[in-house]
N, C-alpha and C positions, 0 to 999 in steps of 0.2 A: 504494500500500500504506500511506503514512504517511496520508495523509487518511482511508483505511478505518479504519485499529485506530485513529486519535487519541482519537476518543471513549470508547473503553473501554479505553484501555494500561492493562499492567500490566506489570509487569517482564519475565515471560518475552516478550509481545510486543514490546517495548522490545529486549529484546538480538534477536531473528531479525529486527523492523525496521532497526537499527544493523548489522547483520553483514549482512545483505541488500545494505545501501547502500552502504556501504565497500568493497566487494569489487573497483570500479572509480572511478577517482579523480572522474567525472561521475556518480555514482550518483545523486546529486539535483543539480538549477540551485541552490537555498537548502538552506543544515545546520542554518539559526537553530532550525528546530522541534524538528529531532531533539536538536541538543548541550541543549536544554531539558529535554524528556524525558529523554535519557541524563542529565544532572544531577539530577534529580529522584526517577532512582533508585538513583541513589548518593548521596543524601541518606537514604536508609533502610539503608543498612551502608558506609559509609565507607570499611570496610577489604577490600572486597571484589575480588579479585583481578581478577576478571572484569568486574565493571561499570567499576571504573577503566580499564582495557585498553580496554573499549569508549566509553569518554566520550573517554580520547585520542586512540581510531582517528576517531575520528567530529569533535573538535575538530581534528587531522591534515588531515582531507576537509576543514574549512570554513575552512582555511589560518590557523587560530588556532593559531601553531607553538610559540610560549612554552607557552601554555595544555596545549598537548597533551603538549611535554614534560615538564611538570612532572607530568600526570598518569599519565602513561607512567612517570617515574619512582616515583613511587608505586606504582603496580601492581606494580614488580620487587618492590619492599622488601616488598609483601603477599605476592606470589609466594613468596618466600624463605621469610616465615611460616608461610604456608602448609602447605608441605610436602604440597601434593595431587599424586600418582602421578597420576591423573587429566589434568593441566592441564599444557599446555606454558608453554614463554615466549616460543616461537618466533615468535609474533603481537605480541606485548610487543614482542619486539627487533627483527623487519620495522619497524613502525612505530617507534620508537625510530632507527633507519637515516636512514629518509625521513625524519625529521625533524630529525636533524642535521642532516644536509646540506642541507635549509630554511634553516637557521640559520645556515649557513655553516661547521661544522664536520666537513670531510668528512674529520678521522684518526677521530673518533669515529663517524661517518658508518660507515665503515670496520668498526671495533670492535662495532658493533653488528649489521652484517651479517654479518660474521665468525662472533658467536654465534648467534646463526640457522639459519645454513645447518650449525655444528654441533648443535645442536639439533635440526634436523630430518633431516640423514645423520646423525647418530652418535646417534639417540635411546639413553635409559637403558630394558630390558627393558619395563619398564611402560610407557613413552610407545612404545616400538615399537608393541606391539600398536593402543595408539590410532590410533598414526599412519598406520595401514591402512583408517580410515573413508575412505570414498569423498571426503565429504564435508568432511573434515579435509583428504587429499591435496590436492582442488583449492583451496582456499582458500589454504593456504598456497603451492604452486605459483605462483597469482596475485599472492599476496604480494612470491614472493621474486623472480618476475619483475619485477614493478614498480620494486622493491627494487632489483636488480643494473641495472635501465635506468637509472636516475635519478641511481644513485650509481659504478657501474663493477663490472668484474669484477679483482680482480689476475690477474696474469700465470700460469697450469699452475694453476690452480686445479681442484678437480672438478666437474664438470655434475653435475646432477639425475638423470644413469643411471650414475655412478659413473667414467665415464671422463676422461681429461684433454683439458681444454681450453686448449690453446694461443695463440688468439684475445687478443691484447687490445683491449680495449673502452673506449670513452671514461668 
């Protein structure tokens, strides 16, 4: 897919190529082309909540973990600006998670998967309804699974169908 659109990217192929390939942590053998292109167009809006999230997810993938945090954290502080009902943070703070814990700080590791997982059970009325796309559901599912593998679950925590999980996990 990336060799097909290279030649004519444009932004919106840029972000469904980037979110295509992050989805699993092998999604390409090399990230060099895409964190290029994800840079490229976030050099046309800076502050843009979404192409930052996506240049972190995708810097994240190519195990550039500084890089991706620093971009990750920027996307909060746009998120925040923002103020779009539209847009979760939920994909922000999955990857913000895995990336601590890269980094080796697994209480903020912690912290960040914490807000996530409320993020996506306890949405605000607006992001509820979004967060009934099909397509929303699975992505972040895959996220947060990824997420709670990498980093752990705490102890009676809630699973993804609302009930309690006993289980502790490494």
């Amino acid at each position: 897919m990336l060799a097909h659109f290279s030649s004519f990217i444009n932004t919106e192929a840029v972000h469904i190529i980037a979110w295509t390939c992050i989805q699993l942590p092998d999604g390409l053998d090399d990230w060099t082309r895409l964190v290029q292109l994800t840079e490229k167009t976030l050099a046309a809006d800076r502050d843009n909540y979404s192409r930052l999230t996506t240049l972190g997810a995708v810097l994240y993938r190519a195990g550039r973990f500084q890089e991706a945090a620093r971009r990750l954290t920027e996307a909060e502080a746009a998120f925040l600006k923002a103020k779009d009902p539209a847009k979760t943070m939920a994909y922000t703070c999955l990857f913000l998670a895995m990336t601590q814990q890269r980094l080796g700080n697994a209480e903020q590791a912690q912290e960040w998967l914490a807000k996530a997982v409320r993020e996506i059970d306890q949405p605000s009325p607006e992001k509820a309804k979004i967060n009934q796309v099909w397509s929303r559901r699975l992505t972040l599912g895959l996220l947060r699974r990824e997420a709670e593998a990498l980093i752990g679950r705490a102890d009676k925590k809630t699973d993804h169908q609302g009930s309690k999980d006993t289980e502790k996990k490494p």
